[in-house]
VOBA-598582 format. One record per residue (C-alpha): residue in three letters; x negated, z negated, y; residue number from 1. Coordinates in nm, 3 decimals. Layout:
<mitors>
[mitor ALA; [X; Z; Y]; NUM]
...
</mitors>
This chain:
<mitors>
[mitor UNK; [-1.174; 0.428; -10.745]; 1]
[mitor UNK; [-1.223; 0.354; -11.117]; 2]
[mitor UNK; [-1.281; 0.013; -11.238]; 3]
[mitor UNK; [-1.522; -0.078; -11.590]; 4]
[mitor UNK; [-1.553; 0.321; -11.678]; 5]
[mitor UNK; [-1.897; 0.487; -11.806]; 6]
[mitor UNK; [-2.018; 0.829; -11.650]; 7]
[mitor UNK; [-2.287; 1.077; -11.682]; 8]
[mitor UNK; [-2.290; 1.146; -11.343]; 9]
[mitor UNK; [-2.328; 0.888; -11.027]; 10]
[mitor UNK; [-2.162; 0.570; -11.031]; 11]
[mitor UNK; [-2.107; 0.302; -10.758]; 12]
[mitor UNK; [-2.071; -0.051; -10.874]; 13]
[mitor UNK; [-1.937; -0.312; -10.662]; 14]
[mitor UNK; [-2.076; -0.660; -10.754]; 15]
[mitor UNK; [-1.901; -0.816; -10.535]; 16]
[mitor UNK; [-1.749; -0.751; -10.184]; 17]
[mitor UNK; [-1.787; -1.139; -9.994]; 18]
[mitor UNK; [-1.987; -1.262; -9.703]; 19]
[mitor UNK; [-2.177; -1.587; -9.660]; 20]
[mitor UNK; [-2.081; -1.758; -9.973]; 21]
[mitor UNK; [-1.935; -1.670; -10.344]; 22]
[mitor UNK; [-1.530; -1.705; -10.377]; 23]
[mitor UNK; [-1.372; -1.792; -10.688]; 24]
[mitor UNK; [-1.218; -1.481; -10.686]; 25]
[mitor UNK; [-1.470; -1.257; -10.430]; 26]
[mitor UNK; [-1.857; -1.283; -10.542]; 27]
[mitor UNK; [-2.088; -1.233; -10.285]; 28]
[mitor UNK; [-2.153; -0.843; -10.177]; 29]
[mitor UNK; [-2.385; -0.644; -10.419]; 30]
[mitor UNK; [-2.408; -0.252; -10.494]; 31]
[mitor UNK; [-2.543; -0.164; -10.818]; 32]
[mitor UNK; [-2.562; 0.263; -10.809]; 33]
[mitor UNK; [-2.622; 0.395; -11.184]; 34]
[mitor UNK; [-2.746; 0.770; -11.224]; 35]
[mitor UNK; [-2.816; 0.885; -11.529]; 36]
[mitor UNK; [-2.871; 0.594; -11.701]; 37]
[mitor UNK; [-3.104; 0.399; -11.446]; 38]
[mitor UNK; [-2.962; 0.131; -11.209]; 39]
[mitor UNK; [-3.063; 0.038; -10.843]; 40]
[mitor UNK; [-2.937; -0.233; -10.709]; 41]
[mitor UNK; [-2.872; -0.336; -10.318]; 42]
[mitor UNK; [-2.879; -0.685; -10.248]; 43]
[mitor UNK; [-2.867; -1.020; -10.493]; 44]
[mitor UNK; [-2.679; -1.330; -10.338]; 45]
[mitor UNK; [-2.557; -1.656; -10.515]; 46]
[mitor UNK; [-2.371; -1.549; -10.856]; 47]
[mitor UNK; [-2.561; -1.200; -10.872]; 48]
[mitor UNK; [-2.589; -1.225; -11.230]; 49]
[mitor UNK; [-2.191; -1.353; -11.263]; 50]
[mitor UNK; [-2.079; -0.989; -11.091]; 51]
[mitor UNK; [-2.381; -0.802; -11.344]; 52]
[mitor UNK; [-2.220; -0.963; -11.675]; 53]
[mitor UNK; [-1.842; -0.848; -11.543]; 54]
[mitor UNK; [-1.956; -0.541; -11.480]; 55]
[mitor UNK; [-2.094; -0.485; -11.859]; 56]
[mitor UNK; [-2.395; -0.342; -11.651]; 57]
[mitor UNK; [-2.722; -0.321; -11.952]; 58]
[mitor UNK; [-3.073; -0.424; -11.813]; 59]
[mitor UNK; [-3.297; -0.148; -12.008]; 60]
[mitor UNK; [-3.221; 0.094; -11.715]; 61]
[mitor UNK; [-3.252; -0.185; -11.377]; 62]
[mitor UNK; [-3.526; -0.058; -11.225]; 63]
[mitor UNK; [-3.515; -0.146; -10.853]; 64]
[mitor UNK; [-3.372; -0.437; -10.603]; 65]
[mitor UNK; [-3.323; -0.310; -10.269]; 66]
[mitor UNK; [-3.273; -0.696; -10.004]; 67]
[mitor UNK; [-3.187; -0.628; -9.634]; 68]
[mitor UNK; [-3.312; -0.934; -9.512]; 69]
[mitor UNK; [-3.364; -1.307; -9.633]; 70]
[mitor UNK; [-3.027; -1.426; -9.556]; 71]
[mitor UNK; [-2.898; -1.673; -9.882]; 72]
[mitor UNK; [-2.615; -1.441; -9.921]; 73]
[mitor UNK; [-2.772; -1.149; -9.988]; 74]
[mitor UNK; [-3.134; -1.306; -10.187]; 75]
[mitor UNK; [-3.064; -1.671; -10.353]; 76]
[mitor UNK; [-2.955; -1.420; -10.659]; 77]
[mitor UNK; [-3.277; -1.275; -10.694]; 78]
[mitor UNK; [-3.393; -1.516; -10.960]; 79]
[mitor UNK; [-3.166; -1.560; -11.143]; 80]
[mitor UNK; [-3.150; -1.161; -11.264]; 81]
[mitor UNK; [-3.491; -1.178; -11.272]; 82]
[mitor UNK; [-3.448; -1.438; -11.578]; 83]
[mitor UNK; [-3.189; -1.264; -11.676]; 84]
[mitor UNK; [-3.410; -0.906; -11.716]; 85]
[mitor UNK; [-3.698; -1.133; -11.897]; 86]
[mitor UNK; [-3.473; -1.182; -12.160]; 87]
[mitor UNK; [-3.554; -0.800; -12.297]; 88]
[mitor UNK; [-3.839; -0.760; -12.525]; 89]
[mitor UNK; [-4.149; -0.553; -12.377]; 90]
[mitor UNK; [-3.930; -0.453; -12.037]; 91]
[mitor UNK; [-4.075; -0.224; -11.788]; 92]
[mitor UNK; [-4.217; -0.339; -11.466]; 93]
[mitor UNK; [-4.029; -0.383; -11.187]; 94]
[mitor UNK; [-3.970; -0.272; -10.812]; 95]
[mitor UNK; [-3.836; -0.517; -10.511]; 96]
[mitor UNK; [-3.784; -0.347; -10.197]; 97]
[mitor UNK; [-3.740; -0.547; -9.882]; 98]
[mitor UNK; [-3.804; -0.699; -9.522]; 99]
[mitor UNK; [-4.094; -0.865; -9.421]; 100]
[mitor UNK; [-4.143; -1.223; -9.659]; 101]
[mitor UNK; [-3.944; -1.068; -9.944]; 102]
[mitor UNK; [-4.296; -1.062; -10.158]; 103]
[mitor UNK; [-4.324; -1.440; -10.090]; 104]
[mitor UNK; [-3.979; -1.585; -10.120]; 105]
[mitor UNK; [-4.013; -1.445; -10.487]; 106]
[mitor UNK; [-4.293; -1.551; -10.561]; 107]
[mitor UNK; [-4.312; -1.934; -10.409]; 108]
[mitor UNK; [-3.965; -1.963; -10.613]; 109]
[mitor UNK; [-4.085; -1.862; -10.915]; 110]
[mitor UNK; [-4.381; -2.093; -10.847]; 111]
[mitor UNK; [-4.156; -2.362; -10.768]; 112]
[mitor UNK; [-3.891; -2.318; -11.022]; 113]
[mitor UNK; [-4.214; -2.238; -11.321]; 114]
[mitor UNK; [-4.020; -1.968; -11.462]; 115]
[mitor UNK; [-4.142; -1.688; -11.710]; 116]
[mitor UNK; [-4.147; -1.324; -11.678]; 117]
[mitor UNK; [-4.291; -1.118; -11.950]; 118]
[mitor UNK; [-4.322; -0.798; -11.694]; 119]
[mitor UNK; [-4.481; -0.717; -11.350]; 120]
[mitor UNK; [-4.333; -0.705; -11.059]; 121]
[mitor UNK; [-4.389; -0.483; -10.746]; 122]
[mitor UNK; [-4.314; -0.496; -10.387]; 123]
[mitor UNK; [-4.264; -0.290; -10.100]; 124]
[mitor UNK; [-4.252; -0.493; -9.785]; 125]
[mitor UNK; [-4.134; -0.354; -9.451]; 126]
[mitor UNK; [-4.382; -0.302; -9.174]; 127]
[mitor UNK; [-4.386; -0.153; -8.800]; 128]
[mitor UNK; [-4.564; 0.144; -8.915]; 129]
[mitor UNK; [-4.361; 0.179; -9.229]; 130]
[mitor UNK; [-4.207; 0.530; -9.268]; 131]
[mitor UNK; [-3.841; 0.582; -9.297]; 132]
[mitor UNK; [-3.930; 0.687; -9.643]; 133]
[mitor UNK; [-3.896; 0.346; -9.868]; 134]
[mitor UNK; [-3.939; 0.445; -10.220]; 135]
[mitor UNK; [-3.886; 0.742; -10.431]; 136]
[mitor UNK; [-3.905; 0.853; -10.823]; 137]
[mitor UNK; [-3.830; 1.207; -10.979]; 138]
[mitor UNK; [-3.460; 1.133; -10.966]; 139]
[mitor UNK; [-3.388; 0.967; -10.611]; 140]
[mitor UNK; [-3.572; 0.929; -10.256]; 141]
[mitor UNK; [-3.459; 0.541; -10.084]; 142]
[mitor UNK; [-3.481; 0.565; -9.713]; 143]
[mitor UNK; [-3.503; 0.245; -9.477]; 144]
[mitor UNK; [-3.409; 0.155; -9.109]; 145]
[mitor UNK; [-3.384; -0.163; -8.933]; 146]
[mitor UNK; [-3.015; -0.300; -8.815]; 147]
[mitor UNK; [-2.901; -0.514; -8.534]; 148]
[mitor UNK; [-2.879; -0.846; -8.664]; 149]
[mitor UNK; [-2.943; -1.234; -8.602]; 150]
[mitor UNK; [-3.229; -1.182; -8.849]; 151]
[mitor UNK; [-3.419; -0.894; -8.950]; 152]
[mitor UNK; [-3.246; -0.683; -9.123]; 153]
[mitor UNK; [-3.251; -0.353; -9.326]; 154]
[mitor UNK; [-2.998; -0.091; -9.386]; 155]
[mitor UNK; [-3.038; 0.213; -9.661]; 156]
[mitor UNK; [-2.987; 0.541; -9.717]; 157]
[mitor UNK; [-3.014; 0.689; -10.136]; 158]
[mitor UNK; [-2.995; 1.087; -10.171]; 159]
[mitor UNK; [-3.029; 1.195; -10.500]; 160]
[mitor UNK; [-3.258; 1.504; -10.516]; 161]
[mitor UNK; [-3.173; 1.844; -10.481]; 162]
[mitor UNK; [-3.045; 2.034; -10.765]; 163]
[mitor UNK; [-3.099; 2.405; -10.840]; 164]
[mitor UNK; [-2.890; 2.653; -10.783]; 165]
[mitor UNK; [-2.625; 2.792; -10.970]; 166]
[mitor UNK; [-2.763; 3.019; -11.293]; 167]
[mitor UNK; [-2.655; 3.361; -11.306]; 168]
[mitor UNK; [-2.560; 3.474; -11.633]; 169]
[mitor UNK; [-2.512; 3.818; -11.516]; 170]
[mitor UNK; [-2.832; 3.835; -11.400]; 171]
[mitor UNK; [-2.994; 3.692; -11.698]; 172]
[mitor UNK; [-2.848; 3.946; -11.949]; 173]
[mitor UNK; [-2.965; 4.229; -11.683]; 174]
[mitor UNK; [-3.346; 4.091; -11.706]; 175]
[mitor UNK; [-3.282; 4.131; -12.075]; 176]
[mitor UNK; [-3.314; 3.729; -12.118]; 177]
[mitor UNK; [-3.150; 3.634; -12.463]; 178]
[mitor UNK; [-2.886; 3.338; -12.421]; 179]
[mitor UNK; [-2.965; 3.067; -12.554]; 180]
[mitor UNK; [-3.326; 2.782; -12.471]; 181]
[mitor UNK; [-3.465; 3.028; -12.245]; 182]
[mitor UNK; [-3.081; 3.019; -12.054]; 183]
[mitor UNK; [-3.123; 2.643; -12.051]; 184]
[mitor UNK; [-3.460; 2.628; -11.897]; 185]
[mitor UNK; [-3.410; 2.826; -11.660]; 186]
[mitor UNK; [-3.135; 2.617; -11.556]; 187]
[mitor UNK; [-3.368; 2.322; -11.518]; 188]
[mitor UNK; [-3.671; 2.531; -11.335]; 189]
[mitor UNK; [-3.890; 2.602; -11.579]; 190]
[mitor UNK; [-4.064; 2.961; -11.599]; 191]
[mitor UNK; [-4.003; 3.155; -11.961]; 192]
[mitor UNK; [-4.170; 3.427; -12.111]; 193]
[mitor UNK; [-3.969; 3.720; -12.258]; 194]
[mitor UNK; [-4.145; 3.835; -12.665]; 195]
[mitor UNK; [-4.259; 4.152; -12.491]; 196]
[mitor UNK; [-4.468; 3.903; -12.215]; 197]
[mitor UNK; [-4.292; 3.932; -11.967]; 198]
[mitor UNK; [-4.266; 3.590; -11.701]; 199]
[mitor UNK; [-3.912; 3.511; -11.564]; 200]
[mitor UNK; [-3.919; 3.272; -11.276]; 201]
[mitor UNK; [-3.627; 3.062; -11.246]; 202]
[mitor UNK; [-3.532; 3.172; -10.868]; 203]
[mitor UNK; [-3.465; 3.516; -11.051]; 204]
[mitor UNK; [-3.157; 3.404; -11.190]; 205]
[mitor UNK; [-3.064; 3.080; -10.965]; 206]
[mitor UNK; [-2.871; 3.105; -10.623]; 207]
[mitor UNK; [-3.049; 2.842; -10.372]; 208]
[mitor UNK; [-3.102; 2.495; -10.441]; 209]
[mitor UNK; [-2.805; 2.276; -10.395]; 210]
[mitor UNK; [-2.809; 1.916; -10.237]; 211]
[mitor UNK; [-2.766; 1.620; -10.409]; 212]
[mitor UNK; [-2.556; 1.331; -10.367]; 213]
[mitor UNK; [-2.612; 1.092; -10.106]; 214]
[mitor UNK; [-2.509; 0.728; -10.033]; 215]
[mitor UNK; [-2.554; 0.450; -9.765]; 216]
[mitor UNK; [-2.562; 0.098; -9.792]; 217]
[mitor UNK; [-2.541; -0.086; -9.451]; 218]
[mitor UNK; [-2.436; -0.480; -9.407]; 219]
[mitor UNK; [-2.466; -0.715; -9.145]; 220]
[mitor UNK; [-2.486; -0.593; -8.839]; 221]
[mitor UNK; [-2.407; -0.513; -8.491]; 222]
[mitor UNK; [-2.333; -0.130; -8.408]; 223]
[mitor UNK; [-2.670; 0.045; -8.377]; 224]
[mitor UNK; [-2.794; 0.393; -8.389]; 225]
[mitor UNK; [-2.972; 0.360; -8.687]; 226]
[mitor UNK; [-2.600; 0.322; -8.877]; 227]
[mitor UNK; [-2.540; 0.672; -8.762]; 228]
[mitor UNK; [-2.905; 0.820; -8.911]; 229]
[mitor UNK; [-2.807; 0.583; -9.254]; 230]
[mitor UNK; [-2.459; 0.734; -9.322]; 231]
[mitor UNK; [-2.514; 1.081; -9.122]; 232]
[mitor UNK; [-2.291; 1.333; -9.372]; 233]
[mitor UNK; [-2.329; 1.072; -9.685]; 234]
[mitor UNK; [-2.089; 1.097; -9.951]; 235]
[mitor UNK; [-2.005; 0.772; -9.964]; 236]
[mitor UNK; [-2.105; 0.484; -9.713]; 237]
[mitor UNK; [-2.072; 0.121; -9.795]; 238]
[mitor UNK; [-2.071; -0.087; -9.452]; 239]
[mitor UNK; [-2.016; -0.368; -9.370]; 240]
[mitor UNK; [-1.653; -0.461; -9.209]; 241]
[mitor UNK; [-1.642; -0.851; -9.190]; 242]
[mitor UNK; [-1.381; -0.949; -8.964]; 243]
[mitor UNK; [-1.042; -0.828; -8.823]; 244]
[mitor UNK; [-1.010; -0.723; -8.446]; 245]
[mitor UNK; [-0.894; -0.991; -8.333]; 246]
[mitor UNK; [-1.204; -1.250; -8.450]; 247]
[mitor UNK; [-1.422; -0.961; -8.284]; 248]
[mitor UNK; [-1.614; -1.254; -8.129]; 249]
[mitor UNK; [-1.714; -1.412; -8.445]; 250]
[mitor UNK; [-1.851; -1.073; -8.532]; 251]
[mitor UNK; [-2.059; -1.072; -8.204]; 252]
[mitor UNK; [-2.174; -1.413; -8.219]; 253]
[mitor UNK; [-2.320; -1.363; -8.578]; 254]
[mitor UNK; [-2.413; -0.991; -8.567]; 255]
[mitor UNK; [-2.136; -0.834; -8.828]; 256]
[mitor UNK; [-1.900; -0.554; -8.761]; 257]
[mitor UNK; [-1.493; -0.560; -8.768]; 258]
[mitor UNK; [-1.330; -0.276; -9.002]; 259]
[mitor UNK; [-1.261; -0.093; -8.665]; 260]
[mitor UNK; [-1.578; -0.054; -8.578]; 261]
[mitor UNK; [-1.722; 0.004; -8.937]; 262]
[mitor UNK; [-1.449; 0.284; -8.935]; 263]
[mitor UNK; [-1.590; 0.441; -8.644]; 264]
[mitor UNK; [-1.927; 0.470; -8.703]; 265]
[mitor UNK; [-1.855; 0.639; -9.052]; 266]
[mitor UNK; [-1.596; 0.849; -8.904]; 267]
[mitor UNK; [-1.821; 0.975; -8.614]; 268]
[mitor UNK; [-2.174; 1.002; -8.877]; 269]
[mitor UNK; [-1.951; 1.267; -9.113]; 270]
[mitor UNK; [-1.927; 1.020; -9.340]; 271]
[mitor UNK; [-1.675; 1.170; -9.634]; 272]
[mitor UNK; [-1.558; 0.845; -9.767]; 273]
[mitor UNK; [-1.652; 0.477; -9.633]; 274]
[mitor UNK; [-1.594; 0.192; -9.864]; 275]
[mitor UNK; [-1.568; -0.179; -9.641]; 276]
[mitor UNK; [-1.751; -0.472; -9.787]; 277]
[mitor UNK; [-1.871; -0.850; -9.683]; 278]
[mitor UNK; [-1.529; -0.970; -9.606]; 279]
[mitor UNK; [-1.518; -1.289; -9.465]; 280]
[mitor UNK; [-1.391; -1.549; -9.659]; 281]
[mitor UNK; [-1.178; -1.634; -9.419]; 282]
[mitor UNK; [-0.956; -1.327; -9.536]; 283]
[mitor UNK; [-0.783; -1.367; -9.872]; 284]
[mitor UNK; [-0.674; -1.082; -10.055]; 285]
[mitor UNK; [-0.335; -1.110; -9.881]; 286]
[mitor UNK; [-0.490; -0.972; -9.592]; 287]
[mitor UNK; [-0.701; -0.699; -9.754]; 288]
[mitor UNK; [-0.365; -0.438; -9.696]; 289]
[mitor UNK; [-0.431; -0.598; -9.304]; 290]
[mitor UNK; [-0.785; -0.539; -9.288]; 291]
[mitor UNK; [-0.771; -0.152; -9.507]; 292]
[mitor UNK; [-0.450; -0.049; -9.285]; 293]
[mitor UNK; [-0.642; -0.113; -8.943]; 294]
[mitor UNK; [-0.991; 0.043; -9.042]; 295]
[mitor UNK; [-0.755; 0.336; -9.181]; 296]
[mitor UNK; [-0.575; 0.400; -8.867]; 297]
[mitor UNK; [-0.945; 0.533; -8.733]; 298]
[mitor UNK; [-1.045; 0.649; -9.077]; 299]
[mitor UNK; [-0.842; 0.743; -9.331]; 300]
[mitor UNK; [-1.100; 0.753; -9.542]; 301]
[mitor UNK; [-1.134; 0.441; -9.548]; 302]
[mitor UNK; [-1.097; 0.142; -9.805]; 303]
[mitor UNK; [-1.147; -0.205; -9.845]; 304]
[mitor UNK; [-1.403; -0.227; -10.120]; 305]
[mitor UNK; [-1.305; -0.467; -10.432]; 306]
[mitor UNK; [-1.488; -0.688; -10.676]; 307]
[mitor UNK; [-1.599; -0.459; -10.960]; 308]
[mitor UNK; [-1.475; -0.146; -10.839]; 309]
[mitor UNK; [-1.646; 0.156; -10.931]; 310]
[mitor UNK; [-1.664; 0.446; -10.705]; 311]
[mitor UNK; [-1.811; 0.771; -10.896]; 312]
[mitor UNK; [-1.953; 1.051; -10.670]; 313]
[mitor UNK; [-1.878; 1.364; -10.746]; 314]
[mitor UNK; [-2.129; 1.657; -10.652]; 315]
[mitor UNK; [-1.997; 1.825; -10.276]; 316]
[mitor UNK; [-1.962; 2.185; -10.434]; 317]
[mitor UNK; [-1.777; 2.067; -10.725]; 318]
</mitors>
């Protein structure tokens, strides 16, 4: 865990890390993921743009806001960083992601509030014959599944696309390819052609492709198998572990998870690292140690996510 760092590769950004309403001290959960230079964000509750500004995250690169479901702690944000991105001069359009109503809640507040944007924006509404398959661009592919909560809600799943394989300079200098451009683009999959004519595909010199780096993003809810097919072998999983043990029925009667159970489902999807958010706000951060020691005596790869915490994912074979 690194905290207010910059990376080339992929970085996790924690917003904020409460439940139901914004703390002093604990904004309301939010998981901006940067990857080469682009940012995706999961959820915007109450004081969204409060946990964007600490974080010293830039708008050029915001491209996407993924909701769950229509809950104030998790969408009252939205407009507010929606002002916030008008505020650039000729931005790019932009992509909401989202359950059912998403496309009108934004809109009939921006009707009702009269405020400007000086870009498009477009929306991807869940559906019953929507495909697991939410959105996807030349850099990442944003799957979907519904959770088990008192309202509709959605869980995610971000995998990074696959990278080729490793280049082999050994074989490159054997196919008489001189070191150098044609080296480099090969490396990114591009065919070259040698001066005497001949072609050299990339899978000539590359081993087999090599996966990229997945995440999962799962809050509020009940256990449900659709947590397993979210954080099946992700890197990193950030779910949802609102309440201790021993307030499990609080967690029943509103459809959360304690940090036991959140530790078990990572544990048992493969799960290499699981990062606990929407703490209630009954828990200060006196009882964080609590709250990380019991999810860690299931999982000991388990943490209790902070406020502005950044969690950068390293590549598997690395």
């Amino acid at each position: 865990m690194r905290v207010l760092q910059r990376s080339s590769g992929l970085d996790c950004i924690l917003l904020g890390t409460g439940g139901m309403m914004p703390l002093p001290d604990r904004l309301l959960t939010a998981l901006a993921v940067r990857l080469d230079g682009r940012i995706y964000l999961f959820d915007a509750g109450e004081g969204a743009q409060l946990g964007w500004k600490r974080a010293q995250l830039g708008l050029r690169g915001f491209k996407l806001l993924a909701v769950t479901h229509l809950h104030a702690d998790h969408c009252l944000g939205i407009p507010g960083l929606l002002m916030l991105r008008a505020q650039m001069a000729d931005p790019d359009p932009f992509m909401i992601i989202g359950p059912p109503g998403i496309k009108g809640f934004v809109q009939e507040t921006q009707k009702a509030l009269g405020f400007y944007l000086n870009y498009p924006l477009q929306f991807i509404e869940w559906s019953d014959t929507a495909e697991s398959l939410a959105y996807q661009d030349e850099r990442i592919r944003i799957f979907w599944e519904p959770l088990k909560h008192t309202q509709f809600c959605l869980g995610y799943r971000l995998e990074e696309r696959d990278r080729p394989g490793k280049f082999n300079p050994g074989r490159a200098v054997q196919l008489g390819i001189p070191k150098g451009l044609l080296w480099g683009m090969l490396q990114t999959g591009q065919e070259v052609v040698l001066e005497g004519g001949k072609t050299i595909r990339p899978d000539q010199v590359l081993g087999p492709p090599r996966s990229g780096r997945h995440l999962a993003y799962v809050v509020d809810t009940r256990p449900a198998k659709a947590l397993y097919k979210l954080c099946q072998n992700v890197d990193i999983a950030f779910i949802e572990g609102m309440f201790l043990p021993e307030d499990a029925e609080h967690a029943i009667a509103k459809g959360h998870l304690t940090v036991v159970e959140a530790a078990k489902i990572a544990r048992r999807a493969g799960a290499r690292q699981a990062v606990l958010v929407h703490i209630s706000p009954r828990y200060g951060d006196e009882d964080l140690a609590r709250l990380e020691g019991m999810a860690q005596e299931v999982f000991e790869k388990a943490v209790m996510g902070r406020d502005l915490a950044i969690y950068s994912v390293p590549y598997g074979d690395d």
